[in-house]
C-alpha beads as a LAMMPS data file, in Angstrom:
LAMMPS data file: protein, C-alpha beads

387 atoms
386 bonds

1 atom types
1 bond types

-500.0 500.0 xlo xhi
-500.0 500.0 ylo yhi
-500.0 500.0 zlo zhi

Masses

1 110.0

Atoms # bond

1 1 1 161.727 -259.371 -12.750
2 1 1 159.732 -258.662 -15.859
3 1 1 160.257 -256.781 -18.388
4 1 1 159.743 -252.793 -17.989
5 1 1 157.277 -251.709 -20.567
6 1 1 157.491 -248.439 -22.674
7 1 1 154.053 -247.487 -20.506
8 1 1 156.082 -248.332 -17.758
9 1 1 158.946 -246.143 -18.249
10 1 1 156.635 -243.216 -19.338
11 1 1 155.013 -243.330 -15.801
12 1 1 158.272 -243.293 -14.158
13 1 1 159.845 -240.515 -16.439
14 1 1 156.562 -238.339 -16.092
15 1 1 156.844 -239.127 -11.902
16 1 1 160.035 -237.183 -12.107
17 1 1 158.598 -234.264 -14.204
18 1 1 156.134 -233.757 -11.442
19 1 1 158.731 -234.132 -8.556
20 1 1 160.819 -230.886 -10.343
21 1 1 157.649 -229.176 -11.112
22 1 1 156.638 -229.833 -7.485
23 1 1 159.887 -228.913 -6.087
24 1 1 159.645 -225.852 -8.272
25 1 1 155.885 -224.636 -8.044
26 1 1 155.969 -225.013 -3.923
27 1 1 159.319 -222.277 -4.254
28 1 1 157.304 -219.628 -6.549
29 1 1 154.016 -220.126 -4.245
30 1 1 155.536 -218.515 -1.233
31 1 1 157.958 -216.154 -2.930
32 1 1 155.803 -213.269 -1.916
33 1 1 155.754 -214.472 1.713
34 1 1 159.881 -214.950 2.270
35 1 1 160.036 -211.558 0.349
36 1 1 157.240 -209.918 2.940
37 1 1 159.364 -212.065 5.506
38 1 1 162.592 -210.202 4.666
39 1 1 161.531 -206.924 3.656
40 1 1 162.029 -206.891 0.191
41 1 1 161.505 -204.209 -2.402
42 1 1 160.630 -205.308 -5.917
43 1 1 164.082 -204.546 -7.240
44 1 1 166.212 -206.312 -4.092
45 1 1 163.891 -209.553 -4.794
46 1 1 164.691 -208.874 -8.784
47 1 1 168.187 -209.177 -7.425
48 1 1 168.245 -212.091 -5.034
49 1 1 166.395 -214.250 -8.127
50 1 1 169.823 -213.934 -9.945
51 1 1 170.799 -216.145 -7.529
52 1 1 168.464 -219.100 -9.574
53 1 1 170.110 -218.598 -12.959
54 1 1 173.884 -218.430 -11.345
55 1 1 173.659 -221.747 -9.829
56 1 1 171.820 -223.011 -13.465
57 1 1 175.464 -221.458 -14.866
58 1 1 177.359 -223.310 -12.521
59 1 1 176.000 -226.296 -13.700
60 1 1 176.082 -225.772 -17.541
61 1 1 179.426 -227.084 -18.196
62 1 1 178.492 -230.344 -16.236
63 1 1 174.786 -230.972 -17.142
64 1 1 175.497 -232.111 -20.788
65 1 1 179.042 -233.829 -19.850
66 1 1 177.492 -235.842 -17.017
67 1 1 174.288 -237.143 -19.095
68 1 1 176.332 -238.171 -21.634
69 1 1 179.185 -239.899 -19.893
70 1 1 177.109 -241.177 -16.837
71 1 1 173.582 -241.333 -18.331
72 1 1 170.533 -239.399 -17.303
73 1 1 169.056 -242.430 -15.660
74 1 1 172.166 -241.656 -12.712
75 1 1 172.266 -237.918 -12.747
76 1 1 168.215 -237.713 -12.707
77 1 1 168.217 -239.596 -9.542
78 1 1 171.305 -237.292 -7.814
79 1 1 169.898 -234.333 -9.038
80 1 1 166.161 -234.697 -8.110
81 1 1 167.423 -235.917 -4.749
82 1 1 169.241 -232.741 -4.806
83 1 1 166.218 -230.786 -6.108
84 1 1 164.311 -231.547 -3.331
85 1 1 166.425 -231.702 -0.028
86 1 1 167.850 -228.320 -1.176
87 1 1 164.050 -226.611 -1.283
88 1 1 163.447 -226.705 2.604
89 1 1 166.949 -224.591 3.038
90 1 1 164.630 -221.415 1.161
91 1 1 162.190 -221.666 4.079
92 1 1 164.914 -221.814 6.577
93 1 1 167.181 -218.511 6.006
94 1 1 166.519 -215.643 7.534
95 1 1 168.333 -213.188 5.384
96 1 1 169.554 -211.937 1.791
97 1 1 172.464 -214.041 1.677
98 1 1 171.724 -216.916 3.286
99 1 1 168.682 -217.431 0.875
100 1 1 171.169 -216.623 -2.184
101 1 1 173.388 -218.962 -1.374
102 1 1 170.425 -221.742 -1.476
103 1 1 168.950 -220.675 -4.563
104 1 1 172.518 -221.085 -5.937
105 1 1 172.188 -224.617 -5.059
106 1 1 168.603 -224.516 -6.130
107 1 1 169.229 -223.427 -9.246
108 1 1 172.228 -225.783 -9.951
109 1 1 170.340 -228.680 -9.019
110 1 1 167.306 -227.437 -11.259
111 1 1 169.276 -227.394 -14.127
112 1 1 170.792 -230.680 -13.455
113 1 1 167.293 -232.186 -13.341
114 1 1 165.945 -229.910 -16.408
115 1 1 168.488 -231.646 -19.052
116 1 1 168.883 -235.343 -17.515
117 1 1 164.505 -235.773 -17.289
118 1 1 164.602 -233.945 -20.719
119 1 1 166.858 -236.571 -22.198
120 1 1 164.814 -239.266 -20.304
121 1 1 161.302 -238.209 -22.153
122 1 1 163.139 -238.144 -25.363
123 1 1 163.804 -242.012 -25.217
124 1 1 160.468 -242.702 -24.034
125 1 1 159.113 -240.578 -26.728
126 1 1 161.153 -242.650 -29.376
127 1 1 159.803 -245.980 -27.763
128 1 1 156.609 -244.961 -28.611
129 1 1 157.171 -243.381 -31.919
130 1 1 154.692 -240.214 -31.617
131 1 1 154.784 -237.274 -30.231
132 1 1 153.788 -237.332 -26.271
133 1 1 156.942 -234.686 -24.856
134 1 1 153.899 -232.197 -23.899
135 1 1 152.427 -234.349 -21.754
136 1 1 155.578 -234.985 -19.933
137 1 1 155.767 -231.135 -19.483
138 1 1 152.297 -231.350 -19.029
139 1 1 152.519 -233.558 -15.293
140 1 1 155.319 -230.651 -14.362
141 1 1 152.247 -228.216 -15.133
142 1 1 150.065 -229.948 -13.210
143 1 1 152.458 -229.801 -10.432
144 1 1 152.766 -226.339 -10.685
145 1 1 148.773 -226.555 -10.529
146 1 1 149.246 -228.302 -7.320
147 1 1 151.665 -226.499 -6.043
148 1 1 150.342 -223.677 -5.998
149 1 1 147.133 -225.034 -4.324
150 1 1 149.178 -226.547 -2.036
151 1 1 150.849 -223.169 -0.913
152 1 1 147.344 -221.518 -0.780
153 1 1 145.986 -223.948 1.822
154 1 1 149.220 -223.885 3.712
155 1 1 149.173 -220.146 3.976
156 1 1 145.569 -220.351 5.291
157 1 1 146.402 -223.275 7.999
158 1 1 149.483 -220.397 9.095
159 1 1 152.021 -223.331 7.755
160 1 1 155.436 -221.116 7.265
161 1 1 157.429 -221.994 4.208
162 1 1 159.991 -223.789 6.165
163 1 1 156.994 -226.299 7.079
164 1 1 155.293 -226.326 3.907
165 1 1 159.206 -227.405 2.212
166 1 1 160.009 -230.071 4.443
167 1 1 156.290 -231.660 3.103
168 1 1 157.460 -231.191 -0.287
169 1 1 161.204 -232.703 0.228
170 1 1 159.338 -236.017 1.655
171 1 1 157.059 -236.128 -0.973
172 1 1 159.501 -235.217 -3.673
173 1 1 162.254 -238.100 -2.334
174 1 1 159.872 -240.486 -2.043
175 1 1 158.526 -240.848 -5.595
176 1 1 162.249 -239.959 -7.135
177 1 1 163.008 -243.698 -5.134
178 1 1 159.855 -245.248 -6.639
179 1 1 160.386 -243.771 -10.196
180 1 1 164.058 -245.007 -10.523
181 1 1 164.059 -248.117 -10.708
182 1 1 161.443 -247.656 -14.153
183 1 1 163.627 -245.389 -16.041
184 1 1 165.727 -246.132 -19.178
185 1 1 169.286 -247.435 -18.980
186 1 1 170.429 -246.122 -21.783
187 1 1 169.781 -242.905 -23.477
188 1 1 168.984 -242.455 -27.015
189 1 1 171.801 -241.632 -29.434
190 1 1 174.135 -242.171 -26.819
191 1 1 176.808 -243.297 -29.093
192 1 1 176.799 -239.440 -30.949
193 1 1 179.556 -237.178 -30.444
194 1 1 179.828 -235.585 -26.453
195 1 1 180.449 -232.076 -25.518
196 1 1 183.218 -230.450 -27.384
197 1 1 184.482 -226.541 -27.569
198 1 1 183.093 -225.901 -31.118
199 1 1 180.355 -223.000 -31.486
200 1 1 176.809 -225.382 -31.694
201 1 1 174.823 -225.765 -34.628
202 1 1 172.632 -222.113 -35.325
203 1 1 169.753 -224.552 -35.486
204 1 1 170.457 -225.515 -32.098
205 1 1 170.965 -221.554 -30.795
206 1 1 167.684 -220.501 -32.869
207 1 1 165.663 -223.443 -31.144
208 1 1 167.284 -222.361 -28.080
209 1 1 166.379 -218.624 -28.155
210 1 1 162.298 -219.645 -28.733
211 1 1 162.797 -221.833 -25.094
212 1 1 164.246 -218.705 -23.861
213 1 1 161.411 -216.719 -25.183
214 1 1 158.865 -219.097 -24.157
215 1 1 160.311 -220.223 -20.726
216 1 1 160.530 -216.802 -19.936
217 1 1 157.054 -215.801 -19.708
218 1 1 156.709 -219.287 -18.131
219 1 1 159.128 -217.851 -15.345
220 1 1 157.448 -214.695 -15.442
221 1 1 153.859 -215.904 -14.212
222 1 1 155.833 -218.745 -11.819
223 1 1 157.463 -215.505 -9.689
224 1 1 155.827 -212.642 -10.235
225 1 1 151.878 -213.940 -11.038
226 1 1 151.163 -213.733 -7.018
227 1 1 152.818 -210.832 -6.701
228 1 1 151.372 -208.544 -9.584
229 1 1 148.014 -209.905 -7.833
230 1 1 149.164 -208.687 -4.559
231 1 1 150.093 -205.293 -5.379
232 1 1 148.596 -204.020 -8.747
233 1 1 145.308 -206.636 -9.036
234 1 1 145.104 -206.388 -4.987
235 1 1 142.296 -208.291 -4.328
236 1 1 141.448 -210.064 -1.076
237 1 1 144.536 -211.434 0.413
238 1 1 143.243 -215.094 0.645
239 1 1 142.733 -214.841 -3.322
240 1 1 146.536 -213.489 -3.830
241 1 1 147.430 -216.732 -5.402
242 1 1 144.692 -217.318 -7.943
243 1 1 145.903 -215.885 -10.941
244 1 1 148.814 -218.621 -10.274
245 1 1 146.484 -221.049 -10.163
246 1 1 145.095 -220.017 -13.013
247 1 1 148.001 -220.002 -15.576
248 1 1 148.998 -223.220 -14.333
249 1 1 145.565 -225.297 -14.550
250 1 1 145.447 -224.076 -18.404
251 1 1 148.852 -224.781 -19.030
252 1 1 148.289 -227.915 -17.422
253 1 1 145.154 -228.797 -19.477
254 1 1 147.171 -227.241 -22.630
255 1 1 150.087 -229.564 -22.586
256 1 1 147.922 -232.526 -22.788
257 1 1 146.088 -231.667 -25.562
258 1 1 148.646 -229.919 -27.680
259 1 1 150.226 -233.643 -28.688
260 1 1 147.128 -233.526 -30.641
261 1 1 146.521 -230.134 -31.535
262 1 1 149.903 -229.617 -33.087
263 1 1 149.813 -233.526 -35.309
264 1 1 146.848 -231.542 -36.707
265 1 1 147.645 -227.635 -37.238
266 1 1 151.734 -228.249 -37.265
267 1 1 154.677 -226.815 -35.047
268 1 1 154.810 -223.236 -36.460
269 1 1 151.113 -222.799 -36.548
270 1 1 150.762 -224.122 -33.181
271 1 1 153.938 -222.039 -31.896
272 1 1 152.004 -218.703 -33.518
273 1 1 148.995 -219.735 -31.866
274 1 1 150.813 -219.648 -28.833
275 1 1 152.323 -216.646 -29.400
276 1 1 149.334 -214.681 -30.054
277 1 1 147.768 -216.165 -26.777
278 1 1 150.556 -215.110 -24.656
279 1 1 150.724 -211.539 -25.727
280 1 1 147.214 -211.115 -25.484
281 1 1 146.714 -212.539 -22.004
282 1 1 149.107 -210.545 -20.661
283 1 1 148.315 -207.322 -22.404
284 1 1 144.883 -207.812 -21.233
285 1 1 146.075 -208.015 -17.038
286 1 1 148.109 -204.851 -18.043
287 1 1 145.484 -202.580 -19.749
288 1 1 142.489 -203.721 -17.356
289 1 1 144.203 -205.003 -14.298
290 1 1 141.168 -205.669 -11.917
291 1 1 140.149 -209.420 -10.854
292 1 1 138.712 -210.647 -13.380
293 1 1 139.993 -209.700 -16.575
294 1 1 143.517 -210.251 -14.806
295 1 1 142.470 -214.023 -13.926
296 1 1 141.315 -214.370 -17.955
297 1 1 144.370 -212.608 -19.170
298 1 1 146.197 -215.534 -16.820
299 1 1 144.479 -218.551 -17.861
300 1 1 144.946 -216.935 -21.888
301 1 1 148.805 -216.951 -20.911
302 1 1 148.991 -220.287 -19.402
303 1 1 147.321 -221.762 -22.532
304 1 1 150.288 -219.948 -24.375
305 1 1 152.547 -221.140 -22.965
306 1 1 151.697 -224.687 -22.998
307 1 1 153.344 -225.919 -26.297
308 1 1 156.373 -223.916 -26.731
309 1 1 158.990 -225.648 -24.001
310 1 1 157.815 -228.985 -25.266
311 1 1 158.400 -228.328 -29.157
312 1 1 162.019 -226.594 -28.652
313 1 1 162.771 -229.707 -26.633
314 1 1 161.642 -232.167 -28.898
315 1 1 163.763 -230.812 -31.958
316 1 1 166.787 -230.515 -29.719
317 1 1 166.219 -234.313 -28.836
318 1 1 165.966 -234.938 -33.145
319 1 1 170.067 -233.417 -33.074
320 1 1 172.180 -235.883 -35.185
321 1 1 175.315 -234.282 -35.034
322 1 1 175.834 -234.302 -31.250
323 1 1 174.686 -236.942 -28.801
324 1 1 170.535 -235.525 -27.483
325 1 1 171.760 -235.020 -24.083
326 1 1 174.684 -232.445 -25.199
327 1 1 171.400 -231.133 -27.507
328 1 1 169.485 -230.742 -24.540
329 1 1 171.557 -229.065 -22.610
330 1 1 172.389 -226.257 -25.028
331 1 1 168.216 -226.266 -25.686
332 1 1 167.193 -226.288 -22.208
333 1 1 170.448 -223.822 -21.237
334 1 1 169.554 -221.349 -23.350
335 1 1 165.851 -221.894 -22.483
336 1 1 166.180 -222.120 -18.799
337 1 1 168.150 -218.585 -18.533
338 1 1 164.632 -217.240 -20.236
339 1 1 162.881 -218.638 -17.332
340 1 1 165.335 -217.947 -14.604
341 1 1 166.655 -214.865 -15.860
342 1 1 163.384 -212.971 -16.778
343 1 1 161.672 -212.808 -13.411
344 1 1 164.890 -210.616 -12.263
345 1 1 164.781 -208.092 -14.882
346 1 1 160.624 -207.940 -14.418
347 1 1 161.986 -207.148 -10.907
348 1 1 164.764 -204.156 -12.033
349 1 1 162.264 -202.948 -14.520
350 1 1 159.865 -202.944 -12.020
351 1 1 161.751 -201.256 -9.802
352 1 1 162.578 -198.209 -12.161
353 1 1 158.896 -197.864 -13.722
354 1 1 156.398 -200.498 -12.135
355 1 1 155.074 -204.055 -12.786
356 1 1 152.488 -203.434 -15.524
357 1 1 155.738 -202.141 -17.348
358 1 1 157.305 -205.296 -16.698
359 1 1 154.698 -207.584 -18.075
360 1 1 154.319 -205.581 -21.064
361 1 1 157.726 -206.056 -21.818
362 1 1 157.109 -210.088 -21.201
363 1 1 153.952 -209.751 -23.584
364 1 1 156.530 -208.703 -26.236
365 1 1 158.759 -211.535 -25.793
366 1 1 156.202 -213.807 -26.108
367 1 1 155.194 -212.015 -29.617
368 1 1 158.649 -212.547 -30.773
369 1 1 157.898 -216.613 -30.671
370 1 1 155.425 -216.029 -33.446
371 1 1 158.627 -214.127 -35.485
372 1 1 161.115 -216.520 -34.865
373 1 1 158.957 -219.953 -35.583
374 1 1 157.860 -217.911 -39.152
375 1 1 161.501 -217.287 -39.973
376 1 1 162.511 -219.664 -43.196
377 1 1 165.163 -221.415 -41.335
378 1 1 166.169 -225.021 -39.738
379 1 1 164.569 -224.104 -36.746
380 1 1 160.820 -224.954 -38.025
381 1 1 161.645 -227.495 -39.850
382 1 1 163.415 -229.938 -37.479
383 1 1 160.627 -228.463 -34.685
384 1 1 158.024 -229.605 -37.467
385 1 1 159.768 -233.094 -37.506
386 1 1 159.605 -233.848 -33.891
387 1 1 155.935 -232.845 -34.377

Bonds

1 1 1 2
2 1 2 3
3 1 3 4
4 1 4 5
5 1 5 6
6 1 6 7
7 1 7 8
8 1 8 9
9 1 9 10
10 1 10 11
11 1 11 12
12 1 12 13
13 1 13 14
14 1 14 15
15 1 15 16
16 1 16 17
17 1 17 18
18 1 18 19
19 1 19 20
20 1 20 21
21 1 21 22
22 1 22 23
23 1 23 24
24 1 24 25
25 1 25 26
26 1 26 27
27 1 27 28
28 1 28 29
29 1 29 30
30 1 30 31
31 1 31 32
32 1 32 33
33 1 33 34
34 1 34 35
35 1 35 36
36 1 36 37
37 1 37 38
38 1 38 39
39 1 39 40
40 1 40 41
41 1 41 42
42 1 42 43
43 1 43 44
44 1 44 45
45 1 45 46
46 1 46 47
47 1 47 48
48 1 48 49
49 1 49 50
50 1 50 51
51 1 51 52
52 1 52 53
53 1 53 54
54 1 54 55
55 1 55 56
56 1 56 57
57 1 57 58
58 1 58 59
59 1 59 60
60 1 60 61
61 1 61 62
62 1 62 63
63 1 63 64
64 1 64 65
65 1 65 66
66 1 66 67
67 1 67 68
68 1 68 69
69 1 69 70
70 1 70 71
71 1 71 72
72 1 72 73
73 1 73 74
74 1 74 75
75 1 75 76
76 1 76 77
77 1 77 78
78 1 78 79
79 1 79 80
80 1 80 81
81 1 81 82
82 1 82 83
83 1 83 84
84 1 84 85
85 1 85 86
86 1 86 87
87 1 87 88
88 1 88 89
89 1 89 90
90 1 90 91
91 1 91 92
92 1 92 93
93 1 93 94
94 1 94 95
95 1 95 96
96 1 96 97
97 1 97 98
98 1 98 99
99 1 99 100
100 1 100 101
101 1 101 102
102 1 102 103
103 1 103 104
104 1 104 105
105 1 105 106
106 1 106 107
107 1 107 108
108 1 108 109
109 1 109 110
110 1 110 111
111 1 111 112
112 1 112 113
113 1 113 114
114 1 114 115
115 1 115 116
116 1 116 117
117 1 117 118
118 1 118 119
119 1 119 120
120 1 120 121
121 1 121 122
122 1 122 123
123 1 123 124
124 1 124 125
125 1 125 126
126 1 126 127
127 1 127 128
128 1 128 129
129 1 129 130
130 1 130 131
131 1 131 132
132 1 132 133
133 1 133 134
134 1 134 135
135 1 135 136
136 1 136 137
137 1 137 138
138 1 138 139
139 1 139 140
140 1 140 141
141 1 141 142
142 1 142 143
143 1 143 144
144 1 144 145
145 1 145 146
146 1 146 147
147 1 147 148
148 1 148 149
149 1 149 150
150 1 150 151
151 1 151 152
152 1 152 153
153 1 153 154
154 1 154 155
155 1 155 156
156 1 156 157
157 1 157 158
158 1 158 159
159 1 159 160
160 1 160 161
161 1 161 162
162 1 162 163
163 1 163 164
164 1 164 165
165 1 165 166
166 1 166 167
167 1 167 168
168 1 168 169
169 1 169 170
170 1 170 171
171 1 171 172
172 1 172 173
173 1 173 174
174 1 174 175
175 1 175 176
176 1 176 177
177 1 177 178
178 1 178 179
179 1 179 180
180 1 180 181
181 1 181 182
182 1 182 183
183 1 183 184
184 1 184 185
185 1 185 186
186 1 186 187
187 1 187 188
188 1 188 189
189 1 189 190
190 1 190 191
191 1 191 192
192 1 192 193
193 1 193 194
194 1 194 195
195 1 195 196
196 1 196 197
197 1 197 198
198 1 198 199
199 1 199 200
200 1 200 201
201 1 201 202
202 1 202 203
203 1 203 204
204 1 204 205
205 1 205 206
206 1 206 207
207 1 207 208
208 1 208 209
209 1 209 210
210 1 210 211
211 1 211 212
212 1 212 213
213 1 213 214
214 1 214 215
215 1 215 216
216 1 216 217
217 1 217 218
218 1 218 219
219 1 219 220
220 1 220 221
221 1 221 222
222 1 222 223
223 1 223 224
224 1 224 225
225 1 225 226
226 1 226 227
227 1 227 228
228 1 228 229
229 1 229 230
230 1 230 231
231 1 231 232
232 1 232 233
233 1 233 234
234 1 234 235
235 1 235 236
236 1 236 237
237 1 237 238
238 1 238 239
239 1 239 240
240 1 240 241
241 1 241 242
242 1 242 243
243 1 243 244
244 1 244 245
245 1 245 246
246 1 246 247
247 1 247 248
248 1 248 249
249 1 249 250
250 1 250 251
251 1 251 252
252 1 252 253
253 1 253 254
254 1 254 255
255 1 255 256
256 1 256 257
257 1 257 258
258 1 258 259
259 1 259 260
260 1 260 261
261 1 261 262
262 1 262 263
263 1 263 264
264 1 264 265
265 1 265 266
266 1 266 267
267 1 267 268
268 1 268 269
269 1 269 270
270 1 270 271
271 1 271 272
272 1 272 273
273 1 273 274
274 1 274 275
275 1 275 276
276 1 276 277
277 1 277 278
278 1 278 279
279 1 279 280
280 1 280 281
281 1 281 282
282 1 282 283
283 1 283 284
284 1 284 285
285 1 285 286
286 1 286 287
287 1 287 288
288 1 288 289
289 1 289 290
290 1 290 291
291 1 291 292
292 1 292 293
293 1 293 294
294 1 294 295
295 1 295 296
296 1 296 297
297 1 297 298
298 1 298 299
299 1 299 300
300 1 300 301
301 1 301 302
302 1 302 303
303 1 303 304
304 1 304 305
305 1 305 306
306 1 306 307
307 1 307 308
308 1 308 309
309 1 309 310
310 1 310 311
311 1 311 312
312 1 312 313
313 1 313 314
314 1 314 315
315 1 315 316
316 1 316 317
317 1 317 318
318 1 318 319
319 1 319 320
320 1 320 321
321 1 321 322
322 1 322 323
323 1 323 324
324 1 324 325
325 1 325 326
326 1 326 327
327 1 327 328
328 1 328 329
329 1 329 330
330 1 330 331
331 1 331 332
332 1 332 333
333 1 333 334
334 1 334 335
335 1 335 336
336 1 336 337
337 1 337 338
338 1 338 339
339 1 339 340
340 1 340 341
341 1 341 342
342 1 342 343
343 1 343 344
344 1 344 345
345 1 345 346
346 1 346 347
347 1 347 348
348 1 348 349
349 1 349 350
350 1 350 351
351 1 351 352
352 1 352 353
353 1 353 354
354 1 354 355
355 1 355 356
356 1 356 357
357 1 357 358
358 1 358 359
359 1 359 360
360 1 360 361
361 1 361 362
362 1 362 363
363 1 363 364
364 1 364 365
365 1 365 366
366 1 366 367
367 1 367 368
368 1 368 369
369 1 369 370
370 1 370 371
371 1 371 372
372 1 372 373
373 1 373 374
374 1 374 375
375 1 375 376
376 1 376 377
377 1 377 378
378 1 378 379
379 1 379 380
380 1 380 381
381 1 381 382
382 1 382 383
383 1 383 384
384 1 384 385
385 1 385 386
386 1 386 387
């Protein structure tokens, strides 16, 4: 067999990106049909997405441990296999429980995936010796692009979500088998100290908490785009899903130019630049919530967005002190509770005032990126050097 070449093993790794993007989009594209489906109220859906970031918990103590003693090229494989056989389960249950239990599952396996692909990219970035991490998150954009598509053409051929999951699963398992065989053997800096009890490195927490920031709005417009459409927007039910699609073509489009973008401007600039977009596009579909400037206010957000997740990851990944898959796992941790954790408190918020509430409350988080990449600390610096 020939040799595997760095080209090679960025196909594969990117492959997997789009599998958990896919596995992830096709979820959040029919979340307002399983919550019509049960009945839910804003707040009772706020409350059954807590089920997400309690199975990422459950998996915290074992997503660093098993990356680093087993490699991520094992656990990607497990835990995308995981990913998607676990998503037709959501379309299957037929009540509150049942469907938390899943997204337990779903979430655990999500988070499993999140650090081990994470810690794949960050080899296959040091193979090629420039920055290309974006683009990796970039093909899990573009799967939420397609995702989301997907779902919209489902809903209009009457597919249910139980139907629509079981496509994904195949689709999902079938380039997870293709893609193994291409990724790295061995991780980068796997020879650096494991997990261990002591407190991690305030660099590590600070790049952390601008993941959390930023994968929080992400999470925001993944469960909640379709439905501020559907009941503050409310525009024709067969366009429901387009301010989805929106956020997710430019975010998309943003990840795989902002490689380039940020080589040029640097890591803080480009981090205020997405700060600024984020609060404005979603300020904008709060004060002037009909169609249109909604959809702009979307595609501004997705733009936004674009940059953030990969430049926290990328300075986790530069960690000397522990090995980059314990890194990753306190990055993408910390991160991943933004994303998985914000879409239920947009739902308990909503709940007690309304949605446009909610999302101005997101548009503030997203201003805080621009404070925390400005702060004179390690945080900018090491994000400048994986730049």
């Amino acid at each position: 067999m020939s040799e595997i070449t760095p080209h090679q093993r960025r196909v594969a790794v990117s492959a997997l990106f789009f599998v958990a993007g896919l596995c992830f989009a096709s979820w959040a594209s029919r979340i307002p049909d399983i919550a019509l489906k049960l009945g839910l109220s804003e707040g009772e859906l706020g409350q059954l997405l807590l089920a997400l970031p309690a199975g990422a918990l459950l998996a915290l103590p074992l997503a660093g441990w098993a990356v680093h003693t087993y490699g991520s090229r094992v656990v990607v494989m497990l835990a995308a296999s995981l990913y998607a056989t676990s998503l037709p389960l959501l379309g299957w249950t037929d009540g509150f429980w049942s469907l938390a239990a899943s997204l337990v599952v779903f979430g655990f396996a999500g988070n499993l995936v999140n650090v081990s692909v994470n810690t794949q990219a960050i080899g296959v970035q040091q193979e090629y010796g420039k920055p290309i991490m974006a683009s990796f998150h970039g093909l899990w954009s573009l799967a939420g692009f397609l995702g989301g598509a997907l779902g919209t053409l489902l809903i209009r051929a009457d597919q249910t979500p139980f139907q629509h999951f079981l496509l994904v699963m195949g689709i999902g398992l079938i380039i997870t088998m293709l893609a193994h065989q291409r990724t790295l053997p061995q991780d980068t800096g796997a020879d650096a100290p494991g997990p261990s009890l002591r407190r991690p490195e305030p660099h590590l927490l600070r790049i952390g908490l601008i993941a959390f920031c930023g994968m929080l709005c992400e999470g925001c417009m993944f469960d909640w785009s379709g439905v501020y459409f559907q009941k503050v927007v409310r525009p024709d039910a067969t366009l429901v899903t387009l301010g989805y699609v929106a956020c997710m073509s430019t975010m998309a489009l943003g990840r795989f130019i902002s490689d380039s973008l940020t080589h040029r401007i640097g890591a803080t600039r480009m981090l205020q630049l997405s700060s600024a977009l984020i609060t404005m596009g979603l300020l904008i579909a709060v004060i002037w919530p009909a169609f249109i400037p909604a959809v702009i206010g979307f595609l501004l957000v997705g733009f936004g967005i674009a940059s953030v997740t990969p430049l926290a990851y990328s300075a986790a990944g530069r960690a000397t002190t522990v090995s980059p898959g314990v890194a990753l796992a306190i990055v993408t941790t910390v991160g991943f509770f933004g994303f998985l954790l914000g879409p239920p408190l947009i739902g308990l918020v909503a709940e007690v005032f309304n949605l446009r509430v909610s999302f101005a409350m997101v548009a503030g988080l997203g201003a805080a990126i621009s404070l925390l990449a400005a702060r004179k600390s390690p945080t900018p610096t090491a994000i400048r050097q994986a730049a």
